[in-house]
N, C-alpha and C positions, 0 to 999 in steps of 0.2 A: 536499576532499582535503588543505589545509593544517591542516585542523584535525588531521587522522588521523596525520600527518606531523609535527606537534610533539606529540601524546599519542605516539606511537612512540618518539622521540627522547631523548622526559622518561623515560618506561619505562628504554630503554637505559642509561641515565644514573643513577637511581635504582641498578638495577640493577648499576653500576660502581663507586658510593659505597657500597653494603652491602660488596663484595667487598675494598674498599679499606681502610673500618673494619676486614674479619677480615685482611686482609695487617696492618695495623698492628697490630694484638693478636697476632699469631703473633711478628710481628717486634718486637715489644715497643718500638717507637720512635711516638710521635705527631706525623707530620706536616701533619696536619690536613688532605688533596689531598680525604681525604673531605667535608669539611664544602666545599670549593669543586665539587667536582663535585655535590654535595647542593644549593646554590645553583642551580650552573645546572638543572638537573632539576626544580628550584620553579619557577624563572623560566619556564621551556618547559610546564611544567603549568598556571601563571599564565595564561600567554597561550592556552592550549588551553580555557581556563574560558572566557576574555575572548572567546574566538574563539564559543565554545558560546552565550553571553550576546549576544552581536551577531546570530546569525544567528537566537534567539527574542525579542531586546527583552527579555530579561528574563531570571532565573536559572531553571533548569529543573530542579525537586526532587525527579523521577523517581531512585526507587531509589539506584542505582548511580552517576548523578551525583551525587546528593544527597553518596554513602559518600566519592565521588574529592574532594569538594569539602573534607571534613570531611579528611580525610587529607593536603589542600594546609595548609591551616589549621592544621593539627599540625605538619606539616614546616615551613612558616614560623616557628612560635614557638617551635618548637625550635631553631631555625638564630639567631633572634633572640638566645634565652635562652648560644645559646653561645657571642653574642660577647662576653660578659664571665661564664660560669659554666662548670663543669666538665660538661655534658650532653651532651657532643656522642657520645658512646660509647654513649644512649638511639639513635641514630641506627642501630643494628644491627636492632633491632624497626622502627623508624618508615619507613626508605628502603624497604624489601622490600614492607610493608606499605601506602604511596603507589603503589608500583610495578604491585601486584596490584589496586589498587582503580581505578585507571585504564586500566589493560587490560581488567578486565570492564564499566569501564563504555565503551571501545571495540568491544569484544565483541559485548555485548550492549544494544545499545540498546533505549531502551523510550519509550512512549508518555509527550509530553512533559509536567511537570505545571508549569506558572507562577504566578510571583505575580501574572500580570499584572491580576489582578482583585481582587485587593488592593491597601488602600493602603501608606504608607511604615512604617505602626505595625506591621505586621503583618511587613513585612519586616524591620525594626529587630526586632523578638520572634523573628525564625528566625534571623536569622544572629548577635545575641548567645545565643542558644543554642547556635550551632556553636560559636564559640567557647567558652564553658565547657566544654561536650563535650571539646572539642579539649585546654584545657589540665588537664581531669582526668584526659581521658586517658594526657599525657606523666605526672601525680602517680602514676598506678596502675602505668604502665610503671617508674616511681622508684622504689614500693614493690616489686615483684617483685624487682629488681637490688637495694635494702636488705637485705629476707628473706636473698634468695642470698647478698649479700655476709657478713651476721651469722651465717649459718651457716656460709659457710667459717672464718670467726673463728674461732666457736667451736672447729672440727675441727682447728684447727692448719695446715689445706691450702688457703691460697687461688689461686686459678685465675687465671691471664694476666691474662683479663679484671677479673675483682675487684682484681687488682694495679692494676691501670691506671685504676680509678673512684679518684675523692676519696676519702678519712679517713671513716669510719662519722659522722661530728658534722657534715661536708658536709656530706652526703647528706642528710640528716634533714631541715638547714635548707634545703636546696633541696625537698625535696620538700612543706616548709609555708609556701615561698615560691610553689610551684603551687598548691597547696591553696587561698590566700589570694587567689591572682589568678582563679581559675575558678571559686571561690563569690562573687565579685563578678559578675562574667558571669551565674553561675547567678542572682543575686540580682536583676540587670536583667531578666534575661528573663524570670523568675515575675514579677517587678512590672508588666512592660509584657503578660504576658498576663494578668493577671487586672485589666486598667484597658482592655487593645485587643480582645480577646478575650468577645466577647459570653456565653457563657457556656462557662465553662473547664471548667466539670463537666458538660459534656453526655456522652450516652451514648459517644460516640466518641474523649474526651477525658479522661474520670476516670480509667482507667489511666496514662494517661500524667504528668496534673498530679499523682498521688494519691505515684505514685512516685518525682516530681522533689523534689516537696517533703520526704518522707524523707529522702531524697538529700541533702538543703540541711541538715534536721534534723540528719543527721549530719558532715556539714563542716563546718556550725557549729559543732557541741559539741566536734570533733575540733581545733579552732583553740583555743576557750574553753578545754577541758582542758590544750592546748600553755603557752597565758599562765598559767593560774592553779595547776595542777596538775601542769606539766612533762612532759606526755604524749610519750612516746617508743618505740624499740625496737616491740615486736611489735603493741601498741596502737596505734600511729599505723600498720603495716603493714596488720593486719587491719584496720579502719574505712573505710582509703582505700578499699582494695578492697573491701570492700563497697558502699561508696557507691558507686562507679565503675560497680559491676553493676546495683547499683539504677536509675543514671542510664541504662547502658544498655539497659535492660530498659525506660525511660521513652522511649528516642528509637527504640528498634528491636524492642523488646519485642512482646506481644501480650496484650490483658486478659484473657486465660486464667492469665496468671502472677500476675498478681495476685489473681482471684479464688482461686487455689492456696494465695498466701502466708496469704491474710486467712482460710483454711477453717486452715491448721496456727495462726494466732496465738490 
């Protein structure tokens, strides 16, 4: 019952910091009540994991926890990233977004799946995967707000919101200051599964590794291109996102998509 009673709370809460971001963007004033109610709604989601984790010994990577878990992990290193960067206005996508993935996974519970029959390597391989997940995610969310914002530029019309983001030369650098943090992640977690990982390319698993490592392929070169060829504007938008989909298509995917891509290449 306590658990169900701080996933509600968190929800509520979540739910209060999205609404509070769109008062300040209407109100055109930043006082930041979102990023503290955004806190406590991690904190109450924190403890709703810890409570979930206690009561199976272990992390429970059914579905829909699996999704609430990865959506704590975004909202944390986002709330992190904002206390000394301008992202806290990514938080209109992210709070809504924790809010929904922890309801359905109140909702809807499912049949529980543990590590508890793995060892720590194994665990070390999932959760710095969530991680990178997590902070590609916030880069893809950076590019979309980029896109938008260099298109109102161009039109002469920029909107509340695009007023209220950092300088187009910000942005950029924030968004290959993510890039750079969750291809490191990405970079652990392929290393520690193809060393923990009996065989990464078994039938049930070449989708997923075939598509992470593309994924990396192109993070990497998308950084490489940054240093040596000043990669910016529309090419650093389109590649994130691509990557982003590629990775999602590795953690939530199904090797029907891949069989798809490798018949058009």
């Amino acid at each position: 019952m306590t658990t169900i009673i701080l996933g509600i709370i968190s929800v509520l809460i979540y739910a209060s910091a999205s609404a509070m971001i769109i008062k300040e963007l209407v109100a055109g004033h930043a006082h930041r009540i979102s990023i503290r109610l955004a806190w406590m709604g991690a904190s109450l989601h924190a403890a709703y994991t810890i409570f979930i984790f206690l009561q199976h010994n272990d992390f429970n990577f059914s579905f829909f926890n699996a999704a609430a878990l990865v959506a704590l992990f975004i909202t944390l290193l986002l709330l992190i990233a904002a206390l000394d960067k301008p992202v806290e206005k990514l938080g209109i996508a992210i709070f809504p977004l924790s809010a929904i993935l922890l309801a359905l996974d109140m909702i809807f519970p499912e049949k529980n799946h543990l590590l508890a029959t793995h060892n720590w390597q194994m665990s070390a391989h999932i959760l710095t995967s969530i991680v990178a997940f997590s902070l590609l995610n916030i880069a893809a969310l950076q590019a979309i707000l980029l896109a938008i914002q260099d298109q109102q530029l161009r039109s002469h019309h920029p909107k509340r919101l695009m007023q209220a983001l950092p300088p187009l030369q910000a942005m950029e650098t924030l968004l290959f200051q993510m890039i750079g943090a969750g291809l490191f992640f990405l970079t652990v977690s392929l290393f520690s599964g193809f060393i923990f990982i009996e065989d990464l390319f078994a039938q049930h698993l070449v989708h997923k590794t075939v598509l992470a490592i593309i994924a990396w392929i192109i993070f990497s070169a998308l950084l490489i291109g940054r240093l040596r060829y000043g990669w910016r504007g529309s090419i650093a938008i389109q590649w994130t996102l691509i990557g982003f989909v590629l990775l999602l298509l590795a953690y939530f995917g199904s090797k029907l998509v891949l069989e798809f891509i490798l018949k058009k290449i």
